[in-house]
Legacy VTK file of the C-alpha trace (Angstrom):
# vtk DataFile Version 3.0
C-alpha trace
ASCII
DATASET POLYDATA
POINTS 645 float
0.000 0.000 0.000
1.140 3.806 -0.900
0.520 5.549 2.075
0.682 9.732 1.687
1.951 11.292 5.134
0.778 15.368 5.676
2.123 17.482 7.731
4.245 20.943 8.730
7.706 20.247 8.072
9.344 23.705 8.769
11.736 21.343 11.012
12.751 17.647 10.495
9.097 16.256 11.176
9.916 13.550 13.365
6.634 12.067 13.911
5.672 11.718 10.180
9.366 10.245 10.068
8.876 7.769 12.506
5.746 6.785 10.724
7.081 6.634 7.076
9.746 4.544 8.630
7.432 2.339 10.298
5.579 1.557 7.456
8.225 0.959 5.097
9.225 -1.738 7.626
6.120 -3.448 7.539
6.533 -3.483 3.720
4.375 -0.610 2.675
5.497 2.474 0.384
5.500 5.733 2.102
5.922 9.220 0.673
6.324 12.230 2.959
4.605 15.330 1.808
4.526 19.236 3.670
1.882 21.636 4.338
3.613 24.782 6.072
1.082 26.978 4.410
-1.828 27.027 2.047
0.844 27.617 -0.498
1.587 24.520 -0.355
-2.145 22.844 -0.806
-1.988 22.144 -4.645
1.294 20.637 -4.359
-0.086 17.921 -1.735
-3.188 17.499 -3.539
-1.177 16.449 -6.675
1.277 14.275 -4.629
-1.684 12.420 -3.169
-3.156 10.992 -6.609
-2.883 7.703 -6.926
-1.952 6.903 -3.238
-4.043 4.096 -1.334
-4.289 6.028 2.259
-3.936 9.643 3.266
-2.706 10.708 6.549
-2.614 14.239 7.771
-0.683 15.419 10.846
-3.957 17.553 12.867
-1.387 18.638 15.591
-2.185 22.258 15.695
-5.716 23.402 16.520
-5.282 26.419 14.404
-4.839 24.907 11.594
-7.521 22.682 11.998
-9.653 24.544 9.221
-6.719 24.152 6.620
-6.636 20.700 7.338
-10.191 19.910 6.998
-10.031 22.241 3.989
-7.091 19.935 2.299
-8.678 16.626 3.521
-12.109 18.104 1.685
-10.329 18.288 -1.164
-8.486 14.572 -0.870
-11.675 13.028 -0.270
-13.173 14.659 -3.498
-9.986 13.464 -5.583
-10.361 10.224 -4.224
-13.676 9.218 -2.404
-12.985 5.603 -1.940
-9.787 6.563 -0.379
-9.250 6.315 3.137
-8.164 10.156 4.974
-6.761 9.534 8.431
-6.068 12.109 11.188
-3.642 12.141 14.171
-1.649 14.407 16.307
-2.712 16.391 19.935
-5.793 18.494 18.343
-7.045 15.299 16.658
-6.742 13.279 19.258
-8.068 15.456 21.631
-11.114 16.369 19.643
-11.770 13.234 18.133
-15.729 12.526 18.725
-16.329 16.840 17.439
-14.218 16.279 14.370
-15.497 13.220 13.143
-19.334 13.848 14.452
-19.061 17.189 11.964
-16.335 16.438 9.307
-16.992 12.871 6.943
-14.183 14.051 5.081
-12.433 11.978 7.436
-12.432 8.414 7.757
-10.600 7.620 11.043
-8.819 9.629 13.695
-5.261 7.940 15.517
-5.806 8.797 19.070
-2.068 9.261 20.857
1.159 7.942 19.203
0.370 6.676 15.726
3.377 4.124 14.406
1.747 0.447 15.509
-1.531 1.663 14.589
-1.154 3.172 11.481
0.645 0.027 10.493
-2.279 -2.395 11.085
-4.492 0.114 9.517
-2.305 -0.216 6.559
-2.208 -4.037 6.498
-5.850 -4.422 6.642
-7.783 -4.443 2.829
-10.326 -2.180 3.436
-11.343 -0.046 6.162
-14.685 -1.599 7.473
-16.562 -1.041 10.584
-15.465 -5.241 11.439
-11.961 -4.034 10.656
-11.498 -1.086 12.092
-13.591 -2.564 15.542
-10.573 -4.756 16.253
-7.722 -1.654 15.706
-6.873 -0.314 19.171
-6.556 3.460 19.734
-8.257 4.511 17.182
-12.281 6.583 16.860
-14.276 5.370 13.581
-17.091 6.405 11.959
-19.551 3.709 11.910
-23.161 4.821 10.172
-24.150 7.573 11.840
-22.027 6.397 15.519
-18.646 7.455 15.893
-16.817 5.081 18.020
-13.795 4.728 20.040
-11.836 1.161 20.536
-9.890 0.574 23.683
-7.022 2.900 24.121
-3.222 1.874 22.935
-1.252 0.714 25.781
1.734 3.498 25.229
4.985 1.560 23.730
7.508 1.095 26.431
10.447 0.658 24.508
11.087 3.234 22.299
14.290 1.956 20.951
11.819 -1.030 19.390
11.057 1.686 16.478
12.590 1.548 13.523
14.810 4.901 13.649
13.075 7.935 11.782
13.347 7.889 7.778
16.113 10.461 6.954
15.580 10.218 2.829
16.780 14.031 1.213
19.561 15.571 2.346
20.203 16.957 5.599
19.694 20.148 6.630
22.241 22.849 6.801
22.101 25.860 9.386
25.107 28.400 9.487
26.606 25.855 6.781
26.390 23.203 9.659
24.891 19.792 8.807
22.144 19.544 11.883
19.373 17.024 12.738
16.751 17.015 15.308
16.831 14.032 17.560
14.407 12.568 20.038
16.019 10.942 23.198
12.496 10.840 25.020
8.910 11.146 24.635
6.048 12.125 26.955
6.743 14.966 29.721
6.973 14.799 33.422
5.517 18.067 34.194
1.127 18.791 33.759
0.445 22.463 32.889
-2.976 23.080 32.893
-2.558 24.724 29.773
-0.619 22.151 27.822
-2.152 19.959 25.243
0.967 17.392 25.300
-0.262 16.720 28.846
-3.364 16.409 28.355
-2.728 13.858 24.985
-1.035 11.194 27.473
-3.308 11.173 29.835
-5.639 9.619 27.007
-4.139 5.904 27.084
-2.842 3.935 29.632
1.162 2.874 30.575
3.796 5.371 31.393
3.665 8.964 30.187
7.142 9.263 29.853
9.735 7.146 28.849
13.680 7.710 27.811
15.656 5.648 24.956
18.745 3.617 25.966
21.768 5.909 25.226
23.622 3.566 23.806
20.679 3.410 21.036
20.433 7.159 20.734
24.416 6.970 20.204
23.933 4.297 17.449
21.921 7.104 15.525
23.854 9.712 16.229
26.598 8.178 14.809
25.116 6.928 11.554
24.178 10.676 11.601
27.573 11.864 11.898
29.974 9.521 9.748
27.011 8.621 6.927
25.401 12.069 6.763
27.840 14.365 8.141
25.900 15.607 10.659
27.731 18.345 13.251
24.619 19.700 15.455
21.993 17.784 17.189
18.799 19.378 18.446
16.931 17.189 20.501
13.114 17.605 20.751
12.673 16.213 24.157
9.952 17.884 25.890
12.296 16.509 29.342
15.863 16.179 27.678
16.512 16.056 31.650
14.631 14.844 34.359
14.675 15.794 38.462
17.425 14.170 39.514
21.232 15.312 39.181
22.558 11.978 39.793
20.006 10.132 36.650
20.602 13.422 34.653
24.742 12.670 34.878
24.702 9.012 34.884
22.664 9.201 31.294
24.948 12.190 29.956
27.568 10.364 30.751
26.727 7.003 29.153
26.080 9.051 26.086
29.193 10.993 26.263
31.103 7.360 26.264
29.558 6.237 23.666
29.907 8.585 20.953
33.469 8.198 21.849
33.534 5.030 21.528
31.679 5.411 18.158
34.185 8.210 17.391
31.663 10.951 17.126
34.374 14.144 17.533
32.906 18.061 17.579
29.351 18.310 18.100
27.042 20.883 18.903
23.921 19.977 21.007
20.464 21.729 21.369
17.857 20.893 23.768
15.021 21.867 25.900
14.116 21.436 29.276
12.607 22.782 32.923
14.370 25.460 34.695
14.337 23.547 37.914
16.814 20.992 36.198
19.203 23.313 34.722
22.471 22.490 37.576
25.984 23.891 37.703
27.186 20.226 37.532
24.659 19.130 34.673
24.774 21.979 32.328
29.219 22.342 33.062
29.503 18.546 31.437
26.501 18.794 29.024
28.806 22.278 28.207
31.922 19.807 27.872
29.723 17.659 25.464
28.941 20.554 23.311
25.629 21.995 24.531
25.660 25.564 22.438
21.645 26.010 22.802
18.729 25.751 25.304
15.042 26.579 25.121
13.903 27.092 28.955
10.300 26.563 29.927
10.090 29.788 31.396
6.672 30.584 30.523
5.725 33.738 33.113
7.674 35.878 35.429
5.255 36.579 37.651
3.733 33.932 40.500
0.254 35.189 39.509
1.220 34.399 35.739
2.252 30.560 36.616
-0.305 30.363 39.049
-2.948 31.027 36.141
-1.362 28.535 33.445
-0.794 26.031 36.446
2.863 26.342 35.196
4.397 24.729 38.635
7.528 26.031 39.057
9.554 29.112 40.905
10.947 32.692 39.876
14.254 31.782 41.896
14.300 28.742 39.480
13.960 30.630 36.352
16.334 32.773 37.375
18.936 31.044 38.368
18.621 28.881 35.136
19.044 31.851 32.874
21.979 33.536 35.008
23.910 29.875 35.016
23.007 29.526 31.424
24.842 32.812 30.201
27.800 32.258 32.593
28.530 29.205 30.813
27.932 31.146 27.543
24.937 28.702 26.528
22.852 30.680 23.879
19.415 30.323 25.723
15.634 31.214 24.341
12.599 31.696 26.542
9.154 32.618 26.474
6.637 34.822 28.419
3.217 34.375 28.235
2.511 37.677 29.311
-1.672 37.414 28.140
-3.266 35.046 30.627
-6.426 35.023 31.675
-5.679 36.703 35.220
-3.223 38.743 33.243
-3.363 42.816 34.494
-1.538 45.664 33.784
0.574 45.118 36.749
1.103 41.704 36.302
2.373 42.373 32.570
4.610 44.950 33.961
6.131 42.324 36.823
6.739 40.313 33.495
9.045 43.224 31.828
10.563 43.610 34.736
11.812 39.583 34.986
12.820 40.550 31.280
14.871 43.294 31.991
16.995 40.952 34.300
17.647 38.687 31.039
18.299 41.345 28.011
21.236 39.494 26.869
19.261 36.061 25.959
16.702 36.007 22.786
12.479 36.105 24.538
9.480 35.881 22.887
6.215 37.249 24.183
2.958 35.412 23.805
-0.644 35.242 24.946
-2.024 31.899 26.701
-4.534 29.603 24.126
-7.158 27.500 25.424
-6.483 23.871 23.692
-9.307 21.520 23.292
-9.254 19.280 26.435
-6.869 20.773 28.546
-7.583 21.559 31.973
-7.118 25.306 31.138
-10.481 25.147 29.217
-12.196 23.440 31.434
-12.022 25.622 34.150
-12.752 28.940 31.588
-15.831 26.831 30.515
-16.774 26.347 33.790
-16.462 29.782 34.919
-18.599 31.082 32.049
-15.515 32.344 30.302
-14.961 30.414 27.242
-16.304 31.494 23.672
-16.262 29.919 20.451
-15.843 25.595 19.618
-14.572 23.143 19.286
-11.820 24.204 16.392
-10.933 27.438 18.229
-12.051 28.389 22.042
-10.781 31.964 23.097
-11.617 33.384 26.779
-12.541 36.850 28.754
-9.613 38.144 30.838
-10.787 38.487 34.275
-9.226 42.251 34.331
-12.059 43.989 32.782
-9.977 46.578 30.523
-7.345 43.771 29.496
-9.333 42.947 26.319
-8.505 46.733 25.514
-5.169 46.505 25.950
-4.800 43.336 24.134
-6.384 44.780 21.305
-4.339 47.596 21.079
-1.331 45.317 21.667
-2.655 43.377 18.030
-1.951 46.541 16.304
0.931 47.999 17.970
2.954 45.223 18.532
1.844 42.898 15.360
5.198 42.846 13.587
7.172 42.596 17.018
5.704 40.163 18.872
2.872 38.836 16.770
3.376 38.579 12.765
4.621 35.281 11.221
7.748 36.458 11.270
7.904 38.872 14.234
10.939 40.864 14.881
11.975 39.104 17.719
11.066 35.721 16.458
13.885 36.319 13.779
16.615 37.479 16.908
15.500 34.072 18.845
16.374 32.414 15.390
19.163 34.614 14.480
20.992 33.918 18.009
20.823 30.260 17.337
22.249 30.718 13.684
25.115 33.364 15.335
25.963 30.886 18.277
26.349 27.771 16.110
28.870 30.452 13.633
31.073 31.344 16.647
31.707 27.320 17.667
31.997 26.046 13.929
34.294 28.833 12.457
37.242 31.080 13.451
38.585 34.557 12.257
37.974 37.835 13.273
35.883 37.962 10.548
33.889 36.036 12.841
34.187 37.213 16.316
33.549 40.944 15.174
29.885 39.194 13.582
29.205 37.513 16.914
29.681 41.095 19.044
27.958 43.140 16.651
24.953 40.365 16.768
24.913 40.321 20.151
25.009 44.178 20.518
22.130 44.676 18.277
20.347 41.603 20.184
20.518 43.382 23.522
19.373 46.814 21.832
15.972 45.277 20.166
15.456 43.584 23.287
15.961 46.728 25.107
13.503 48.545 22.998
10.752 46.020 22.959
10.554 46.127 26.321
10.508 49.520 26.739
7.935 49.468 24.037
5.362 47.274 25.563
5.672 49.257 29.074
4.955 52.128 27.264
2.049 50.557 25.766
0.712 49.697 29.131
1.230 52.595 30.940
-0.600 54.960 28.201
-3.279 52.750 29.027
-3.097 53.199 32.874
-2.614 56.741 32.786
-4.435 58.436 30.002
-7.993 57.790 27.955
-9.807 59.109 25.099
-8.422 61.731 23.175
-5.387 61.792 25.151
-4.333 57.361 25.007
-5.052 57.631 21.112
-2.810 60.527 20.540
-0.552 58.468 22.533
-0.680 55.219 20.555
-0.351 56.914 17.160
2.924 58.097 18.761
4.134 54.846 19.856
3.184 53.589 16.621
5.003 56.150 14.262
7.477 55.570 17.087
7.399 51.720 16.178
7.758 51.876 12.396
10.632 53.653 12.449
12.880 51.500 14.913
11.211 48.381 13.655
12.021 49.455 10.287
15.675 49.905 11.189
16.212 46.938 13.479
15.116 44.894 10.655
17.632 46.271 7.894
20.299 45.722 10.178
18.960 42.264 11.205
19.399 41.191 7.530
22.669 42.643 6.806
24.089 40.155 9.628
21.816 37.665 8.929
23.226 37.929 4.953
26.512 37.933 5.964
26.410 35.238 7.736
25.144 32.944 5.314
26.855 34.081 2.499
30.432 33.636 4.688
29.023 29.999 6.106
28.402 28.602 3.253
30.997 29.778 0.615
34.054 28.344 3.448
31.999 24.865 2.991
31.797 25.486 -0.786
28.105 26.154 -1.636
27.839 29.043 -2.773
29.069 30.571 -6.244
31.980 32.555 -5.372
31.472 36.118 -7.438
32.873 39.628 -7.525
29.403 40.514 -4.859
30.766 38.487 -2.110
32.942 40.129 0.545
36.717 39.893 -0.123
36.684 38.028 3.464
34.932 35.194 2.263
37.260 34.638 -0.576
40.445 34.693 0.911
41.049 35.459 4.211
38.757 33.158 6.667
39.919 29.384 6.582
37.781 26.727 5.927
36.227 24.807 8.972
36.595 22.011 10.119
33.179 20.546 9.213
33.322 21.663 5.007
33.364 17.606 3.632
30.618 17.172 6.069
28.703 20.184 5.160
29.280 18.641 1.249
27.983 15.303 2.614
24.799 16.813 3.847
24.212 18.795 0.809
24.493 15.301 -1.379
27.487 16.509 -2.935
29.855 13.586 -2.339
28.435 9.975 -1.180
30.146 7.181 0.974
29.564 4.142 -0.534
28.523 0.719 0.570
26.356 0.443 4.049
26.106 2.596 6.999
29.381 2.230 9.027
30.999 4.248 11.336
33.953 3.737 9.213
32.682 5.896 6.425
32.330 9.616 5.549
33.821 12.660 6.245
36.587 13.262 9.290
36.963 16.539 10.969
40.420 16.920 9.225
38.373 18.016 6.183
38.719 14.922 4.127
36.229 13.133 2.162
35.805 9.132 1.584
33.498 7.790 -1.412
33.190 9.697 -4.975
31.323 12.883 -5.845
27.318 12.302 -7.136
27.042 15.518 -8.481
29.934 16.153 -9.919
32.843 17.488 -8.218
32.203 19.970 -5.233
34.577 22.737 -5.987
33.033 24.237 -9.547
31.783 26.847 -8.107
28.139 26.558 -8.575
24.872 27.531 -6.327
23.771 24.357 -4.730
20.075 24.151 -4.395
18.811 21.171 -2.238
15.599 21.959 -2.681
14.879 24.067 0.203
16.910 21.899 2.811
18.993 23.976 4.076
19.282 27.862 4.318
20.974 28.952 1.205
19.990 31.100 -0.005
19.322 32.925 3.798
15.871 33.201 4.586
14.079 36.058 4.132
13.568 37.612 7.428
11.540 41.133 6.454
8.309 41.340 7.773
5.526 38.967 8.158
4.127 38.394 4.357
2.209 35.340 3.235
-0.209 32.927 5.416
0.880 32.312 8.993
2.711 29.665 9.666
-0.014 28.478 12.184
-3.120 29.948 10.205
-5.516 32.360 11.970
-8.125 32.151 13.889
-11.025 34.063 15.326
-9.439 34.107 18.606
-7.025 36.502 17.475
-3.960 34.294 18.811
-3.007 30.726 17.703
-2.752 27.467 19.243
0.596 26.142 18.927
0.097 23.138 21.063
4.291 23.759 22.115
6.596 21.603 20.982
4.664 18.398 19.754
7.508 15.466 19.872
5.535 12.561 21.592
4.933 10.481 17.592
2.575 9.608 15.293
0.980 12.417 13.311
2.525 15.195 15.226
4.937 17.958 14.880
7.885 20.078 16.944
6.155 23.408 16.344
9.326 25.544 14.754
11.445 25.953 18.244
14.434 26.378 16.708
15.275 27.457 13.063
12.185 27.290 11.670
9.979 30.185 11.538
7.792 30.450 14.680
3.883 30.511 14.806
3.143 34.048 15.349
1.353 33.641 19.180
0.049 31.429 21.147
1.513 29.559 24.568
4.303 27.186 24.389
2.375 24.459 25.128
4.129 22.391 27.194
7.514 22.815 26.128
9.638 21.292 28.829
LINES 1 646
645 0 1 2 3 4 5 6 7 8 9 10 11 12 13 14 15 16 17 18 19 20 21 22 23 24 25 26 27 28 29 30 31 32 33 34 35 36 37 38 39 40 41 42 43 44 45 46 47 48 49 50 51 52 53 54 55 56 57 58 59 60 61 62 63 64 65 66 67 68 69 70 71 72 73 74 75 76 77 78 79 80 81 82 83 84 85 86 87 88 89 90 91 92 93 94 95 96 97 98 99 100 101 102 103 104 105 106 107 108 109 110 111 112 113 114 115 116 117 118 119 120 121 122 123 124 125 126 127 128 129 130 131 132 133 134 135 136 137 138 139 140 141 142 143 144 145 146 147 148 149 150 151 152 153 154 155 156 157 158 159 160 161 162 163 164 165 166 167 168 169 170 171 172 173 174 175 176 177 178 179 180 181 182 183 184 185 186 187 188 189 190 191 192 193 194 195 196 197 198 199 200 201 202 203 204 205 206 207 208 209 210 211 212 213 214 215 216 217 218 219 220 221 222 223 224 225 226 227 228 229 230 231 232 233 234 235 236 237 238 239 240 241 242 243 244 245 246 247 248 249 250 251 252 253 254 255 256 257 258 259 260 261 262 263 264 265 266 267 268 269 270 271 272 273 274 275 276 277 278 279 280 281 282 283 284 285 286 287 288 289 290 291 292 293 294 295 296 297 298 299 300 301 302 303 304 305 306 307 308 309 310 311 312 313 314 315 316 317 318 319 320 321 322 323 324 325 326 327 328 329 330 331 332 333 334 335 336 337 338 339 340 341 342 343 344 345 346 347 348 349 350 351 352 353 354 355 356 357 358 359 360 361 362 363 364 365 366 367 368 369 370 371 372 373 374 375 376 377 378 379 380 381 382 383 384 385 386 387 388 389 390 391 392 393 394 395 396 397 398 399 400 401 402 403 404 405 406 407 408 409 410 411 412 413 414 415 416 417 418 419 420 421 422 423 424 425 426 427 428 429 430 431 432 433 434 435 436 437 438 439 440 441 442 443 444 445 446 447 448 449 450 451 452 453 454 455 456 457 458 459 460 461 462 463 464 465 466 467 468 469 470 471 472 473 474 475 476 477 478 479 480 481 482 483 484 485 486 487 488 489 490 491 492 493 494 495 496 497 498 499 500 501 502 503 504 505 506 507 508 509 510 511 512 513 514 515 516 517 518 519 520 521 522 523 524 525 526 527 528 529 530 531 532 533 534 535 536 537 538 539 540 541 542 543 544 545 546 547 548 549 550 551 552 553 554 555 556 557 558 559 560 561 562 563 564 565 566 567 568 569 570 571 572 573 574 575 576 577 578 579 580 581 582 583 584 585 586 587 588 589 590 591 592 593 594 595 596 597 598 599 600 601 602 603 604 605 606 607 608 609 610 611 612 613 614 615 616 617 618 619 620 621 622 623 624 625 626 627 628 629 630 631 632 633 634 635 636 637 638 639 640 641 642 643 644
């Protein structure tokens, strides 16, 4: 059987990996298509003729509408053809989507790879059939059902690893590959949809992957694929317990020694209350170079209303270690809540201001179908809208004001696709990974005048949004709009010239990254530096590896591809590396750099009513689900974190 897997893919899509893989296993044919945006709709429409079974990734909740919208479409094409749904919204809104959408077939409730399988194997997709299929809610007639729940798969390392097919993806010119060491999360926000998606099925909610088998990957990543940076989607890369948290790092440190894995760079995410001198000075020693903390609010009131359980002194103290050990470190405040006030906002620019030097994002809190978070605004009365998008009423009565006015003000800062300081959080990532890979003073004098313009936007924004508030506290009619059309005119212009000089580092970056690893046409445009004065890293035959410009041949073995010296082991594909030319991979990897002026085009997330989205945080537990653009990939404009860590 051809099965067609749909989803966002603005990062590796681990989940949809993890299923192709599966199925290919159990001797089916499995084709991987993405839908960042409705730009991409035809394209998946014409992929999906003459495929047996659709499945479509229904992680986020607002996109739920461009989903249904594409899986109209499929079932039009096709009508005979089964359209299957998975991922947190799905799952988590299985009986409303199926009682009001027979564009779908059958929804995957939880993680999707044994079940998709044996929905696969079976020859058609009858009520009998379907009846014996654990985890899964059917339409039978005019019934929807659910079977008995999935018992949640123990051992992780029993999956066939995640299908890697297309080359790998470059950032700063450095082969990288997101990773998943764990799945399920330890904490239970009352906010969080990942939460609330494994307490659905039975068994335990979170479960780690022998080290020795994440080494195994890693390495095949590294010699076969030259691979240099790992981001790991982990919602708990790290758990509670110093001595677990060093006895695993460790293991995995030995390993990939003893696999010879050399320089790496390692992203992750985790809770601030496990971020430890002794931890984070040997994951350091490993390579650690980036860290998204679960940070959330800055305010007790703030985690109080997300049930975010957790301390300021925590959060704190994880920030300050993380930028004495020179770890580039991203956070988020949700600084709309629903017991959000003006004063509480301004407690949360306040816990900014002690942080300026790390990359923030601000956000509003999203109720997500089935999370205790919309339970309790439902039961209060507070909750308007359905089941595809809920919003709420603040329980400050002028906050709806002000978070109107913040839509307008503060759309291409905080809110727009790409937002202004969605593009530093990404930037900072690109500009940490540059200092470790490369050398040169070419380089260092990029990395200081990054992070001087870093701390100035920061600065600003904050200063910004206080301003906002306070016009609001102080001043009304005549007086507070006069005042915003200042702070607006005010906004263009900085905004404006932050983002020139946001490119011109962001350009200069990617032009000098990738011409030392050869994939970019050298011409009389590029900067003299880039020519002939910065040496080539370390990591260039890797960086050709990734980009499918020279092969090792035979199978996977650690004694294949590219070493650190530079060298390169099998023959060249594509001809040979050094001609000069533009290497396209398709869209891979970030050549040429991506556009980061203004907010253009469809959001990443869609819209909704609501007026924020529903990101659903970082969505790594399997099946038909997604990691929701932490890193590199561009951001959905709002909405919580969802759970991350």
């Amino acid at each position: 059987m051809h099965i067609l897997l749909v989803g966002p893919d603005l990062e590796e899509n681990l989940s949809l990996r993890y299923l192709a893989s599966s199925l290919r296993a159990a001797g089916h044919r499995a084709t991987i298509a993405r839908f960042d945006t409705m730009e991409d709709f035809h394209q998946v429409v014409e992929l999906a003729a003459g495929t047996d079974l659709v499945g479509l990734s229904l992680c986020y909740q607002i996109r739920a509408r461009e989903y249904l919208c594409l899986a109209r479409t499929l079932k039009e094409q096709a009508p005979a053809r089964a359209v299957v749904a998975g991922g947190h919204y799905a799952s988590c809104a299985a009986q409303d989507v199926l009682a009001r959408h027979a564009e779908l077939d059958v929804i995957v409730v939880h993680e999707g790879e044994r079940t998709l399988v044996e929905l696969a194997n079976i020859e058609e997709l009858s009520a009998a059939a379907l009846g014996g299929i654990p985890g899964i809610v059917y339409r039978d007639g005019a019934h929807i059902v659910a079977t008995r729940p999935r018992e949640i798969l123990t051992d992780l390392d029993s999956l066939p690893w995640p299908d890697r097919t297309g080359p790998a993806r470059l950032l700063a010119g450095v082969p990288s590959a997101y990773m998943m060491g764990s799945r399920g999360c330890l904490g239970a926000c009352d906010y969080c949809c990942i939460s609330t998606l494994h307490r659905m099925v039975p068994g335990r909610k979170f479960r780690q992957r022998n080290p020795e088998k994440i080494a195994d990957e890693m390495a095949w990543l590294y010699h076969r694929r030259g691979v240099r940076q790992f981001i790991f989607h982990d919602d708990n890369f790290l758990v509670p317990s110093v001595a677990r948290n060093r006895e695993r790092i460790d293991g995995l440190d030995r390993a990939l020694r003893a696999r010879r894995v050399g320089e790496i760079g390692l992203a992750l995410k985790c809770r601030p209350a496990d971020v430890t001198r002794e931890v984070f000075t040997r994951l350091r020693e490993m390579g650690l170079l980036r860290v998204f903390l679960g940070i959330e609010s800055g305010t007790e009131a703030g985690l109080a209303s997300i049930g975010r359980r957790q301390s300021l002194e925590e959060e704190h103290r994880a920030l300050d270690l993380c930028k004495e050990l020179g770890i580039s470190t991203q956070y988020t405040i949700i600084i709309f809540h629903p017991e959000a006030t003006p004063e509480s906002m301004l407690q949360d620019l306040a816990f900014v201001r002690r942080h300026l030097t790390q990359p923030f994002s601000f956000c509003r809190a999203e109720i997500y179908t089935g999370t205790p978070l919309e339970q309790r605004m439902i039961q209060a009365g507070r909750a308007r809208g359905d089941y595809l998008a809920r919003t709420y009423e603040y329980s400050h009565p002028g906050l709806s004001r002000l978070w109107e006015a913040g839509q307008t003000l503060l759309h291409s800062r905080c809110w727009a696709q790409n937002h202004l300081l969605g593009q530093v959080v990404r930037l900072d990532h690109l500009v940490t990974i540059y200092g470790h890979f490369y050398e040169g003073s070419e380089v260092e004098a990029l990395v200081e005048d990054f992070a001087a313009l870093k701390l100035e936007i920061n600065r600003d924004s904050v200063e910004l949004f206080e301003a906002m508030i306070g016009a609001y506290v102080e001043l009304h009619g005549a007086e507070l709009d006069a005042r915003l059309e200042e702070l607006a005119e005010r906004e263009r212009v900085r905004r404006d010239g932050f983002q020139r000089r946001l490119c011109a580092i962001n350009e200069t970056l990617h032009q000098r990254a990738l011409s030392l690893v050869g994939l970019v046409r050298r011409t009389d445009a590029m900067p003299a530096v880039a020519k002939n004065r910065l040496r080539a890293p370390r990591h260039s035959a890797a960086a050709l590896l990734a980009a499918g410009l020279i092969a090792c041949g035979g199978e996977p073995s650690d004694d294949d591809g590219p070493n650190d010296s530079g060298g390169q082991s099998g023959t060249a594909t594509g001809g040979t590396h050094n001609t000069g030319g533009f290497v396209n991979t398709g869209g891979m990897f970030e050549a040429p750099p991506p556009p980061m002026g203004g907010s253009g085009g469809t959001a990443t997330g869609g819209t909704q009513s609501t007026g924020g989205t529903a990101t659903g945080g970082t969505q790594s537990t399997g099946g038909f689900v997604n990691t929701g653009g932490m890193f590199e990939a561009p951001p959905p404009p709002m909405g919580g974190s969802g759970g991350t860590a």
